[in-house]
C-alpha positions in Angstrom: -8.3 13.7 10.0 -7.5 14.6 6.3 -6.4 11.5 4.8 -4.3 11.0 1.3 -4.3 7.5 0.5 -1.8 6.3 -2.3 -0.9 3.1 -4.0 1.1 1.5 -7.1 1.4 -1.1 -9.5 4.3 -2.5 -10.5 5.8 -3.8 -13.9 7.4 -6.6 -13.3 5.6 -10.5 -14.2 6.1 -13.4 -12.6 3.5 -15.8 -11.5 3.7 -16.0 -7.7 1.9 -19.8 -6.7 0.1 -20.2 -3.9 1.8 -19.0 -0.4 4.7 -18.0 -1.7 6.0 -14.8 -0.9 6.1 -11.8 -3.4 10.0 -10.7 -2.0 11.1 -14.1 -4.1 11.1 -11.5 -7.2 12.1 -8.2 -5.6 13.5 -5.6 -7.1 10.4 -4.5 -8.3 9.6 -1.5 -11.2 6.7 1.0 -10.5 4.7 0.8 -13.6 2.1 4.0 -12.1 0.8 5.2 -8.7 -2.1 7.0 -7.5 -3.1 9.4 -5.1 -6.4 10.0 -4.1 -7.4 12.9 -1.5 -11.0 11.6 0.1 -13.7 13.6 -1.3 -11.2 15.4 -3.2 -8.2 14.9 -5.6 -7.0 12.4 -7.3 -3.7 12.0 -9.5 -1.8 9.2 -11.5 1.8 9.1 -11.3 3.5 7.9 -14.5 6.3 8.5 -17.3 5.1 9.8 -19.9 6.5 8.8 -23.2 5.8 9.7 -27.0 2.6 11.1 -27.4 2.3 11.2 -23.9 1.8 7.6 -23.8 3.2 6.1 -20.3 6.7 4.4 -20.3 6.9 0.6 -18.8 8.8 2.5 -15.4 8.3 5.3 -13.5 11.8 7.2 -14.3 13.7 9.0 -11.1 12.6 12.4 -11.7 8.7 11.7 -11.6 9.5 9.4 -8.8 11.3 12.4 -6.4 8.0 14.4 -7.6 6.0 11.9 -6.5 7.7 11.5 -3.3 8.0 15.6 -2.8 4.1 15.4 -2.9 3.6 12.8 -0.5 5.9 14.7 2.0 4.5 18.0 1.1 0.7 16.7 2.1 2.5 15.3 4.9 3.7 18.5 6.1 0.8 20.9 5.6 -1.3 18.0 8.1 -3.0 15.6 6.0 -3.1 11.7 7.2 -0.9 9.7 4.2 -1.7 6.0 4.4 -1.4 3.1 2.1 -2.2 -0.4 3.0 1.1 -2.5 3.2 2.3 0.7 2.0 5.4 0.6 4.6 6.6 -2.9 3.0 5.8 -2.5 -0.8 4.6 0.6 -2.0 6.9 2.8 -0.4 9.9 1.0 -0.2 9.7 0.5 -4.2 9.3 4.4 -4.7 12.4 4.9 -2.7 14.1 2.6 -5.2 12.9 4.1 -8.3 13.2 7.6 -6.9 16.8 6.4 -5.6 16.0 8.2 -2.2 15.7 6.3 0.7 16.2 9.0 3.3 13.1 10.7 2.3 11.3 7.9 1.5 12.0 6.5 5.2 10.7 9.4 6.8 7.5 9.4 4.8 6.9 6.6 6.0 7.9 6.8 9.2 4.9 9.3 10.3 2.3 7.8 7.3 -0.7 5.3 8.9 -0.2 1.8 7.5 -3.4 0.0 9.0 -1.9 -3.4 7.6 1.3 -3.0 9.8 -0.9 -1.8 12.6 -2.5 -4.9 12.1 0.1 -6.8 11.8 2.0 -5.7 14.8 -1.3 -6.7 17.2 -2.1 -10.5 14.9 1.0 -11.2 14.0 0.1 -12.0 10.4 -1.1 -9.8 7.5 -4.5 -9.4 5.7 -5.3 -8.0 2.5 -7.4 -4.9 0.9 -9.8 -6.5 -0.5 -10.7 -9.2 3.0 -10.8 -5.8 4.8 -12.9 -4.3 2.3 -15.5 -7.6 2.4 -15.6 -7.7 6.5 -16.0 -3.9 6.4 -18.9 -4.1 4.2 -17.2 -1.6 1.8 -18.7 -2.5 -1.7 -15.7 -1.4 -3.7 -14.2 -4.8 -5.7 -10.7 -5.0 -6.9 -11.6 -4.8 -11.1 -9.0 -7.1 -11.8 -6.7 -9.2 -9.9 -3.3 -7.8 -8.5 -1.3 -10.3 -10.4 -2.9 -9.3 -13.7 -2.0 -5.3 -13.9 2.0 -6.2 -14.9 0.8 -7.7 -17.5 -2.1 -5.1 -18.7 0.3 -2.9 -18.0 3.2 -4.7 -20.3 0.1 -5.2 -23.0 -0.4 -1.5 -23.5 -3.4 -2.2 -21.6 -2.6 1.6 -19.7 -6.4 2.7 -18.9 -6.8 -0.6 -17.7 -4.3 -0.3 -15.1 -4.6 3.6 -13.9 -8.3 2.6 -13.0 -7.3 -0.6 -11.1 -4.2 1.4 -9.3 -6.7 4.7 -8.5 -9.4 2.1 -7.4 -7.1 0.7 -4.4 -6.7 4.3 -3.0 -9.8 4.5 -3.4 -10.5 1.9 -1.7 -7.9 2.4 1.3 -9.6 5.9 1.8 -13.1 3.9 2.7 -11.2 1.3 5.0 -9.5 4.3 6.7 -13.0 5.8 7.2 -14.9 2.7 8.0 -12.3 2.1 10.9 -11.7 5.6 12.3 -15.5 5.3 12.6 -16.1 1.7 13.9 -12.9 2.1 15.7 -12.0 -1.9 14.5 -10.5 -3.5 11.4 -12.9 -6.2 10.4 -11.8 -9.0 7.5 -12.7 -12.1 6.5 -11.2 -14.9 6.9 -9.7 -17.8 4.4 -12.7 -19.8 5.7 -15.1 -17.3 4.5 -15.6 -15.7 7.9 -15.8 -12.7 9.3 -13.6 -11.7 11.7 -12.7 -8.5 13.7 -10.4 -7.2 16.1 -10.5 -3.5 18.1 -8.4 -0.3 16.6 -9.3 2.6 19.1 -7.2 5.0 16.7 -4.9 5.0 13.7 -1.3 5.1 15.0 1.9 5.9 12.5 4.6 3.5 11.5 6.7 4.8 14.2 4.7 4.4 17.0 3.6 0.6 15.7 7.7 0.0 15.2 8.1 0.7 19.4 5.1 -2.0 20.2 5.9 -5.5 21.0 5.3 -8.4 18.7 2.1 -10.5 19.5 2.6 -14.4 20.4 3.7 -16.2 17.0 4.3 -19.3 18.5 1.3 -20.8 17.1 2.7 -20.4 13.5 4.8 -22.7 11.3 6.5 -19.5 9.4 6.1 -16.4 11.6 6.4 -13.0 10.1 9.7 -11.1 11.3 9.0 -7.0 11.9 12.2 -6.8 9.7 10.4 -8.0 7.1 8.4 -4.6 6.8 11.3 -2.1 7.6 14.7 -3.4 6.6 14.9 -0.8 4.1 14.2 1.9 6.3 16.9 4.5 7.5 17.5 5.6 10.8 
C-alpha cells in the first residue's frame, strides 16, 4: 500500500476549555496543509502573498489545487489518509476550495483510521494517544491550539513544521497498524490500550458498518457528526 497522508491547520483562535467540542467555532479557515508521501514527498499548501510570504487563508484556487492532487494520487493508486481527516480536514478544504462534490468523493475512498476507530469504540482518540500506545516516538512540537495563533503571529516556519509533522506522523501510525494489524492508544488514565484492525478499510465501507453499543455514555457521538457535509 502506497500511502499519502495529509493534514491542516487552521487560522482561526478561540480557546476551546476542556470537553468542549471544537464544532462550537466552525466555520473554520485553512491557514496551510501538508502532504507527505512515506519515504518520499512532501509539500506545503499555502497562499502565497508579497514576497512570497503566506496569506492568513488558503484562497480557492490553491485550495481546488490542493484538492486536484489529492484526487490525482488517489487515482493513480496511492492510499490517502488523514487522521479525523473525514470530519475536519477535509470537510474544511471543501469549504475553502468551495467544492464539496469533489471533496466528498475524496473522501469517500481515503482511509480515516480515526473514523475506523470510531465506528468499532464508539468514541474518538487522538494522534498523538495513538502515537504514545504505538510506541511511535514522533511528539506533536507544539500544541494544536497554539498553531492559529503562531500562525496569526507571523510565526509561518513555526507552523509548516508542526502541520508537515502530523503527516508525518499519520504516515508512521498507518505503518505501525498495517503491520501490527491493531490501533493501540493510551488512555486518559495513562494506560495503554488496544483494540484489533485486521486491515485499513475506506470511509465508505466504515459508513455501511453498524454503530457499536453507546449506551454506556452520557453524550454519545452521532455518525452524522463525521459526514453531514458529505454529498451523495
Amino acid at each position: 500500500m502506497q500511502v499519502l497522508s495529509f493534514d491542516i491547520e487552521i487560522s482561526n483562535v478561540f480557546d476551546l476549555r476542556p470537553g468542549e467540542d471544537i464544532e462550537k467555532y466552525a466555520p473554520f479557515d485553512v491557514a496551510v496543509a501538508a502532504t507527505q508521501v512515506a519515504g518520499g514527498e512532501q509539500r506545503l499548501w499555502f497562499s502565497p502573498g508579497p514576497a512570497g510570504r503566506p496569506q492568513m487563508n488558503l484562497e480557492r484556487r490553491h485550495a481546488r489545487e490542493l484538492l486536484g492532487y489529492l484526487g490525482q494520487m488517489q487515482r493513480t493508486g496511492y492510499a490517502i489518509c488523514a487522521w479525523n481527516g473525514l470530519s475536519f480536514d477535509l470537510q474544511w478544504i471543501a469549504r475553502a476550495a468551495d467544492d464539496v462534490p469533489t471533496a466528498s468523493r475524496i473522501a469517500r475512498a481515503m482511509y480515516d483510521p480515526m473514523f475506523q476507530f470510531f465506528k468499532l469504540k464508539g468514541f474518538p482518540v487522538g494522534l498523538a494517544a495513538v502515537a504514545a500506545g504505538l510506541g511511535i516516538g514522533m511528539k506533536k512540537s507544539m500544541d494544536a491550539a497554539d498553531a492559529p495563533r503562531e500562525w496569526q503571529a507571523g510565526h509561518y516556519e513555526r507552523v509548516c513544521e508542526y502541520v508537515l509533522g502530523d503527516a508525518r506522523m499519520t504516515n508512521e501510525i498507518v505503518a505501525a497498524i498495517l503491520g501490527r494489524r491493531e490501533i493501540a492508544w493510551v488512555t486518559q488514565r495513562g494506560k495503554r490500550s488496544a483494540v484489533p484492525l485486521p486491515r485499513l478499510r475506506t470511509v465508505e465501507e466504515c459508513l455501511g458498518d453498524p454503530m457499536p453499543d453507546q449506551s454506556w455514555m452520557s453524550s454519545p457521538i452521532r455518525q452524522e457528526k463525521f459526514t453531514h457535509w458529505l454529498r451523495p
